[in-house]
C-alpha positions in Angstrom: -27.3 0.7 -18.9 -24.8 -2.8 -19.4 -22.5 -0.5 -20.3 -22.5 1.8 -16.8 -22.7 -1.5 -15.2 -19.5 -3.1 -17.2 -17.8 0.2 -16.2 -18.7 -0.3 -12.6 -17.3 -3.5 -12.3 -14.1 -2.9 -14.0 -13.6 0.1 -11.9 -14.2 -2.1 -8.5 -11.8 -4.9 -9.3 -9.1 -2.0 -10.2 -10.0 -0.5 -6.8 -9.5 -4.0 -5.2 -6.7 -4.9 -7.0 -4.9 -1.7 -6.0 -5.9 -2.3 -2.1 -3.7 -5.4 -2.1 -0.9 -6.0 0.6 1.9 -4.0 0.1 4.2 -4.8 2.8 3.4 -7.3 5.3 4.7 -7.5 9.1 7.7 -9.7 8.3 8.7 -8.6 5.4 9.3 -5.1 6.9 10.6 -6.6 10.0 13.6 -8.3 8.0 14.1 -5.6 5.5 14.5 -3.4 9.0 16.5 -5.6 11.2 18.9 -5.4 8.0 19.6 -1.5 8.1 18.8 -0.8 11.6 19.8 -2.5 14.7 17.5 -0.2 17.2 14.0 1.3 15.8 10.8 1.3 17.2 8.3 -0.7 14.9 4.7 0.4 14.2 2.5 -1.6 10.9 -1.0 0.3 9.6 -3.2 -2.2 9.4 -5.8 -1.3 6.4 -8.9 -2.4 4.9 -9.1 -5.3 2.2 -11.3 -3.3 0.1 -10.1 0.6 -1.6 -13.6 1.7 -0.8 -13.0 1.3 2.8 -9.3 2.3 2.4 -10.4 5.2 1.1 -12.8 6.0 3.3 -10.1 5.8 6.5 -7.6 8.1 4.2 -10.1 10.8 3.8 -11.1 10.1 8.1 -7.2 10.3 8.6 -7.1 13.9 7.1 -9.6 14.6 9.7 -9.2 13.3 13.1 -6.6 10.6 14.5 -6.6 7.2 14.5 -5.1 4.9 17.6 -2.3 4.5 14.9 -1.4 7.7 13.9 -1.7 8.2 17.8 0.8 5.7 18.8 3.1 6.7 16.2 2.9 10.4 17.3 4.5 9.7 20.5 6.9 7.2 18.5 8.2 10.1 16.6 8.3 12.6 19.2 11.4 10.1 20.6 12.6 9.2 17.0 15.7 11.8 17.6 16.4 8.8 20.2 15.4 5.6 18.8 14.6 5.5 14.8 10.9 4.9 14.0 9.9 2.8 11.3 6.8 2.2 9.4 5.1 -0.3 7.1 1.4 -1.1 6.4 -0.8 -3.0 4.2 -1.7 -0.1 2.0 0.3 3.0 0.8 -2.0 4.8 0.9 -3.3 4.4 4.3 0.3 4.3 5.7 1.1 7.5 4.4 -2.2 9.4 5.6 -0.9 7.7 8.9 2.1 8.8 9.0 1.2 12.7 7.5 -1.7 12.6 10.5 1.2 11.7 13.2 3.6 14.3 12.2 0.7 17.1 12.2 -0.2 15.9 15.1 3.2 16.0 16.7 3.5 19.4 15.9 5.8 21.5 17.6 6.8 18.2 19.8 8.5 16.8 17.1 12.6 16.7 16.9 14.3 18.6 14.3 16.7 15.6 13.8 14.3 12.8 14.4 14.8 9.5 12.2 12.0 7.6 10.2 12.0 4.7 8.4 9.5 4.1 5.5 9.6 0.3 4.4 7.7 0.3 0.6 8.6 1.2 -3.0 10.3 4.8 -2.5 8.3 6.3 -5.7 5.1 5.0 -3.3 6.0 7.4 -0.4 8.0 10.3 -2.5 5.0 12.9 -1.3 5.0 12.0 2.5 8.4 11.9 2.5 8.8 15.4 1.5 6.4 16.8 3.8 8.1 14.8 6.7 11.6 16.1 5.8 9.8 20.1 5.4 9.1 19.1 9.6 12.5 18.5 10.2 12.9 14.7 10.2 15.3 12.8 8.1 13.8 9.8 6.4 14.7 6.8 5.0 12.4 4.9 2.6 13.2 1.1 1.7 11.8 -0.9 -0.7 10.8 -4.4 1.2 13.6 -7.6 1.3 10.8 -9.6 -0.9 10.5 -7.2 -3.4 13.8 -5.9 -4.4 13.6 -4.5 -8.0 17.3 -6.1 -8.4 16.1 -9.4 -8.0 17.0 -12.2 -10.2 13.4 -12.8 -12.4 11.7 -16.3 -12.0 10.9 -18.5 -14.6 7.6 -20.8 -13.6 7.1 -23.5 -15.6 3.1 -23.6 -17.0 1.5 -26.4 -15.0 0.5 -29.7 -17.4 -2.0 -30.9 -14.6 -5.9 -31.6 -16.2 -7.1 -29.3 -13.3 -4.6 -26.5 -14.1 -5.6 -26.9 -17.8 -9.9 -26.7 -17.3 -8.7 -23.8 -15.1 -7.3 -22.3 -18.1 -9.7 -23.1 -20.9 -12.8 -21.9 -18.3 -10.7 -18.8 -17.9 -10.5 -18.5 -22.0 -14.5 -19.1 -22.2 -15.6 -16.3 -19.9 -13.0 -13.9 -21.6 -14.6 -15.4 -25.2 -18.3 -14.3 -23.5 -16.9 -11.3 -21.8 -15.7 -10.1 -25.1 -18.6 -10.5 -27.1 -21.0 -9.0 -24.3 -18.7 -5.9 -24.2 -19.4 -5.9 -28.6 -23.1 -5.9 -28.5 -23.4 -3.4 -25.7 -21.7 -1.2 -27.9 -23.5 -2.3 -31.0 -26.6 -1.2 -28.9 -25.3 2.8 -27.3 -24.8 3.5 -31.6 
């Protein structure tokens, strides 16, 4: 029974640690502004938690949001104006953007423009599927987190309360640990 529980919990903090900002507004407003001097803008606000993330990506396969809505009629003009996208979550970005274009249908332009601002491995599926509709697309990886980026050294903090932080953090691992080896111990 500790055990299913353990398992549960490890599997919601992955979930929540996965649901964390991708993009946010200003970072993919200056990666844009960089590239493209005329786009129309739209960000996917998501969910803090995967559960509810998840939840709206399986609703997106379903029926519209006001997002995907707005960015329908964004790209049935992006063959005058580039569109461009970002959002909190991958995931829920790219069921937006997948729920626009079959929602645009026959409306949308052969030689349409959209922009994708995230990590291009991120959006490699939706991608496809928006260039097998006829739009060009352009995915680029955020101004913040550019992979050719000089890495940063931080110096470990000396302060008392950085080091209790630390040792705490040692402590519940220590108990963590050993919880984790009797559990076992008790399923043989």
């Amino acid at each position: 029974m500790k055990i299913k529980k353990l398992k549960l919990i490890f599997l919601s903090l992955v979930l929540m640690l996965s649901a964390c900002v991708t993009v946010t507004k200003n970072q993919a407003l200056n990666t844009i502004r960089g590239k493209y001097s005329d786009v129309l803008f739209i960000y996917v606000d998501a969910p803090n938690d995967a559960i509810t993330s998840t939840l709206m990506v399986t609703h997106l396969k379903l029926s519209s949001s006001t997002t995907s809505e707005a960015l329908t009629q964004m790209l049935r003009m992006s063959n005058k104006v580039a569109v461009a996208v970002a959002g909190e979550s991958d995931r829920v970005t790219a069921a937006t953007i997948r729920r626009a274009i079959e929602d645009a249908g026959a409306g949308l332009p052969k030689n349409g423009q959209l922009v994708i601002v995230g990590q291009p491995a991120d959006f490699e599926a939706i991608s496809l599927f928006a260039v097998s509709k006829g739009l060009k697309v352009d995915v680029i990886a955020p101004e913040n987190n550019r992979a050719d980026a000089a890495p940063v050294t931080i110096a470990p903090s000396t302060s008392a309360a950085q080091k209790n932080q630390e040792q705490v953090q040692k402590s519940s691992n220590t108990q963590m640990n050993k919880m984790l080896r009797r559990s076992e111990s008790q399923s043989k």
